[in-house]
Residue, then its C-alpha position, 0 to 999 in steps of 0.5 A: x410185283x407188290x412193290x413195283x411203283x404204283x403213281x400216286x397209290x400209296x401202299x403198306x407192306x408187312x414182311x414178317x420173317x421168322x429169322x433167325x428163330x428155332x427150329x434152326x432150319x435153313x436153306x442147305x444153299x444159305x448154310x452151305x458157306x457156315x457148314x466149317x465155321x463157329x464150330x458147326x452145328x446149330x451156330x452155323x445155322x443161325x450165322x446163316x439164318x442172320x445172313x438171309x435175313x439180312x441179304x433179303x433186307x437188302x434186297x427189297x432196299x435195293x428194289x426200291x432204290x431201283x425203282x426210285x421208291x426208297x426216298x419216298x419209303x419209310x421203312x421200319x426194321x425191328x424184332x418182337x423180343x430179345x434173344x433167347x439163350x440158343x442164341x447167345x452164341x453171338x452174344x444176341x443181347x450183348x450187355x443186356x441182362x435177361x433173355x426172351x421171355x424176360x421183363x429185364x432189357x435183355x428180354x425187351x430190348x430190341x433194334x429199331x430202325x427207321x429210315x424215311x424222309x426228314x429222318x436224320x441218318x445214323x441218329x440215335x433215339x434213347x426214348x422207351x417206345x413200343x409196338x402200341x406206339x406203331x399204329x398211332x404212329x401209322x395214323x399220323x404218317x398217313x395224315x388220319x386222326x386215331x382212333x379215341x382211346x388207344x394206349x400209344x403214341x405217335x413216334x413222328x417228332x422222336x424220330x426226328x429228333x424231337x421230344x416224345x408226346x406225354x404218355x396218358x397210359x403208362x409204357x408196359x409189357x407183359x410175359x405169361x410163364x406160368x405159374x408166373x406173371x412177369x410184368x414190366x412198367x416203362x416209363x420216362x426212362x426205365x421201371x421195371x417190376x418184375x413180379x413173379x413167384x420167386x424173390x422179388x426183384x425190383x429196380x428203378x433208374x431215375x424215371x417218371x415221378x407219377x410212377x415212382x409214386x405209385x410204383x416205389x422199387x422198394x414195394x413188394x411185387x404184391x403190393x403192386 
């Protein structure tokens, strides 16, 4: 009833799911196909919970398209994290090194997928964004200015194809495992510092040279 058309009243839907995710718990009637497949067990589970997710998806499209709602919709599907190593099963990271709670890709690195209006369909974005970038963006697609001060970016002319806003405030995530604190710098292209009690470990790909100024991969995680 939230998505039937509203005349010229705009609306903003959030549809959080919790699939696929631990406790690996699903309807019977969703894993009932799956029960003989990938072994059973908890690989069946989550072949079923993927399968949801994405038939619901598809459903809420689908309204759209028959309420003649889609093309007028922009619509953002993406994930807060990597996989973890429940879920490997089906190769969740792919070629990504690391897993959820991890500042390497396999840890950061998600889908993101926008479709809307002046959005070229199947083109692919390699710019590092992130979620501080969706509210600015938000304000942007409304047509309000943002708030002063806020650490992201408006994403309108990158998902068009366009160049990215220069960033004033570095691109940067953050994972508390205690005693750890692992912490990841992106900048143009990649630069991560994973800090944490162990061997440091650090690795840049070619990036932005204010960062690799202040943040050398040669530095130890203490002098960072």
């Amino acid at each position: 009833k939230f998505l039937q058309p509203g005349g010229d009243k705009p609306w903003f839907l959030e549809l959080a799911y919790t699939l696929p995710h631990e406790d690996f718990t699903v309807p019977e009637t969703d894993r009932a196909p799956f029960a003989n497949r990938f072994g059973g067990g908890e690989a069946a589970t989550l072949a079923a919970m993927i399968t949801k997710l994405d038939r619901d998806v598809g459903k809420v499209l689908a309204h759209l398209r028959a309420t003649r709602q889609l093309e007028n919709t922009l619509v953002i599907f993406t994930s807060d994290n990597g996989a973890p190593k429940a879920h490997q099963r089906f190769q969740g990271n792919g070629i990504f090194r690391g897993l959820k709670g991890s500042v390497y890709e396999g840890g950061l690195r998600v889908p993101y997928i926008v479709r809307g209006r002046g959005i070229a369909a199947k083109a692919v974005q390699s710019t590092p964004v992130g979620f501080v970038d969706f509210y600015p963006t938000m304000c942007a697609v409304a047509g309000v200015a943002p708030p002063v001060g806020l650490d992201g970016i408006a994403l309108l002319d990158v998902w068009r194809g366009g160049a990215a806003p220069e960033r004033s405030t570095p691109l940067s995530t953050a994972f508390r495992m205690l005693p750890a604190l692992l912490i990841a710098l992106i900048a143009t292209i990649w630069l991560r510092c994973p800090c944490s009690t162990g061997a440091p470990a650090a690795r840049s790909i070619p990036s932005d040279p204010r960062m690799l100024s202040r943040y050398p991969p040669t530095a130890s995680p203490r002098q960072r």
